[in-house]
N, C-alpha and C positions, 0 to 999 in steps of 0.2 A: 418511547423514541419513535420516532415517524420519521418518513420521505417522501416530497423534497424538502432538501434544503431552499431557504430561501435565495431568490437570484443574485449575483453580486456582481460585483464590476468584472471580475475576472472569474473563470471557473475553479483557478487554482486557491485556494484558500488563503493562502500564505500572500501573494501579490494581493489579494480580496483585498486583504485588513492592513497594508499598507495607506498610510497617509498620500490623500491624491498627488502631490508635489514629489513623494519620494515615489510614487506609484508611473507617473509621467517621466519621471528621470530616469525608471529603471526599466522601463518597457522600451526604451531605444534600446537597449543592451537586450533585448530578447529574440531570438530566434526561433519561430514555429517549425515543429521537427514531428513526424507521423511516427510513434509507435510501433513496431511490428512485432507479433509473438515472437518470442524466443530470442530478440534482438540484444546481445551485450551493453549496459550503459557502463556498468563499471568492472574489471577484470581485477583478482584477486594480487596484491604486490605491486600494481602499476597505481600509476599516478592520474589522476581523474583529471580529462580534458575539459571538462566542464558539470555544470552543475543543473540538474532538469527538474521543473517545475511540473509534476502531470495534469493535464488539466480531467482529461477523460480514460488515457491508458494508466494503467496500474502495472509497479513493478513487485518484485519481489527480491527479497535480499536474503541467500542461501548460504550455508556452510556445507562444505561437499569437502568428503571423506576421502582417503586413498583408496579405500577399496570401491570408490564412483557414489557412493550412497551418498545424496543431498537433502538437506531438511532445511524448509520454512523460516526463519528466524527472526521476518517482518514482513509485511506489508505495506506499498507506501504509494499512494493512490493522492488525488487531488486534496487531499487536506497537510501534503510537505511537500515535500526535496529530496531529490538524490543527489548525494554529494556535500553532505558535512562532514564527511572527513578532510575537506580544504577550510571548513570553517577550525574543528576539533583538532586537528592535525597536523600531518605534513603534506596531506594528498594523497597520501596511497590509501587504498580499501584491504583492507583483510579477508574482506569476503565479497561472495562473488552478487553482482546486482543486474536483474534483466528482466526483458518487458513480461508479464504476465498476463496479461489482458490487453490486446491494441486497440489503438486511441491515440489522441492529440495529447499536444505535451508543447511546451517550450525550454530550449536551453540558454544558459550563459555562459559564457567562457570562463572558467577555473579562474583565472587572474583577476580576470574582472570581480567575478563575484566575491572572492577575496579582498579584493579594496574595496568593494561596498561592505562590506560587512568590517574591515579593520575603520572605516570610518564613521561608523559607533553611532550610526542611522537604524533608522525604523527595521530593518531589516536583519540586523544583528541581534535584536532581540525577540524579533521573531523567531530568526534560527536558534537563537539557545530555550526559547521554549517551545518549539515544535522538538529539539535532541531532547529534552526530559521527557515530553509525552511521548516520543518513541522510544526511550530506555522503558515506558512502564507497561510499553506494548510489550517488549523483550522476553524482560521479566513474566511479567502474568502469561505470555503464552508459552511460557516453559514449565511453567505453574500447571499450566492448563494440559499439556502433553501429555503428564505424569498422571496427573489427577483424573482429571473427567475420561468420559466414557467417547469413544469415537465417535457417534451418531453428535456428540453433543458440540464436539471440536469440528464436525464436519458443519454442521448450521454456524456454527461462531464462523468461520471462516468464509462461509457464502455469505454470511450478514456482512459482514466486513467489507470482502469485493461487491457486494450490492451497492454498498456505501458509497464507492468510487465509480460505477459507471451509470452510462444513460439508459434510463430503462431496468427492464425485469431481466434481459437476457443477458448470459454470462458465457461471453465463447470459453469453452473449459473444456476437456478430455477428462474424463475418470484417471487416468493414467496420470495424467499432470495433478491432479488433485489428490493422488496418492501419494507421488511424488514430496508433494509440497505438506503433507502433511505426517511424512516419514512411514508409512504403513505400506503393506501387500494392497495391490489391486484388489484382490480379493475382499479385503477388509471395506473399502471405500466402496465397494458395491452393493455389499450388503447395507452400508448406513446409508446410501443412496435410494438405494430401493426403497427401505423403511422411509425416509423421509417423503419419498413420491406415492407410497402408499398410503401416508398421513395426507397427499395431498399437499406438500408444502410447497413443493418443488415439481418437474417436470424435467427430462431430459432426454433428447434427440441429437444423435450425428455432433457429438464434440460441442452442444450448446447445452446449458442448462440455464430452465427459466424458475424465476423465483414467482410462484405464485399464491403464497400468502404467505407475506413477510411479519403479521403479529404473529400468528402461529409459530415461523422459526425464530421469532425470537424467545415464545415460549419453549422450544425445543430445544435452546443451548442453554449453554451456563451462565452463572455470571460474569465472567472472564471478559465477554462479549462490552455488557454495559459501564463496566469499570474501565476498560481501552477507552471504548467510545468517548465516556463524559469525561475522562483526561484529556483526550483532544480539545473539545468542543468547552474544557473549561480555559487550558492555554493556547488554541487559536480560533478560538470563535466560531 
């Protein structure tokens, strides 16, 4: 598996593999919106105002406990959508969804995107196969939490945000990457350091840079390349 991807009409994957005619019709219904860490797109129980396409920021979609403790439970960067719970649903989200990486993104209005998807266009079936490749993200990285070894879950998960942004560098906190991947700080330091001591990675001041990405991919699981080529088989 290698990067780049190749260039496409859009950054966002999903608009990409649109038919130009539904792709021209649906990019008036678009608005460019910036990204910012930490930024809410969807709140847990409420009803999603609209539906974001990332093109370069990456979100992440959490389950957060009573007692505050939050964990990981996707990733969803320039290859889908946030906000098929207005396609699968009623509109509310069950769990909570926000920026993890900033970057460029665009939105559309929940209603909207709603009657383009009940009108049984190109993009309706995009959305119902970008939601199975994200149920098998779901699944395998719960798989993968249980199973593999931190150091291993720690490269899967930097491969993956590599995936989604421009470039080697990955604005990231140790702390947020602990976070997101349900461990002690402590834990996420030590697979960090190992992996910069392999040389795979590098990391300064809340940035970490990917600096040999076959190496990390030799360093995770396979959990990694089974996500992947589910995307890359249903969206391109």
């Amino acid at each position: 598996m290698s990067k780049p991807l190749p260039k496409l009409r859009d950054d966002n994957r999903i608009l990409a593999s649109l038919p130009p005619a539904d792709y021209r019709r649906i990019s008036r219904l678009l608005e460019p919106v910036q990204f910012r860490r930490g930024q809410p797109l969807h709140e847990p129980g409420r009803r999603a105002t609209h539906a974001y396409f990332p093109r370069t920021g990456v979100a992440s979609v959490v389950a957060r406990f009573s007692d505050g403790t939050a964990i990981e439970v996707a990733t969803i960067g320039n290859e889908g959508l946030v906000g098929l719970s207005a396609y699968l649903a009623d509109g509310r989200n069950p769990m909570e969804v926000f920026v993890q990486v900033p970057g460029e993104a665009v939105r559309m209005d929940a209603d909207a995107f709603r009657l383009e998807i009940r009108s049984g266009g190109a993009l309706r079936d995009l959305a119902r196969r970008y939601a199975f490749a994200l149920l098998v993200q779901v699944g395998q990285s719960a798989a993968c939490n249980r199973i593999h070894s931190l150091d291993q879950r720690c490269a899967r998960w930097l491969l993956m945000t590599h995936d989604r942004v421009l470039g080697d560098h990955i604005a990231l906190t140790q702390e947020y990457l602990a976070e997101m991947l349900g461990v002690r700080r402590a834990g996420v330091t030590q697979a960090a350091h190992a992996l910069k001591r392999r040389r795979l990675i590098d990391y300064h001041r809340g940035t970490i840079r990917v600096i040999d990405r076959r190496g990390l991919e030799r360093a995770t699981c396979e959990c990694y390349a089974l996500i992947r080529g589910e995307h890359e088989a249903l969206i391109g």
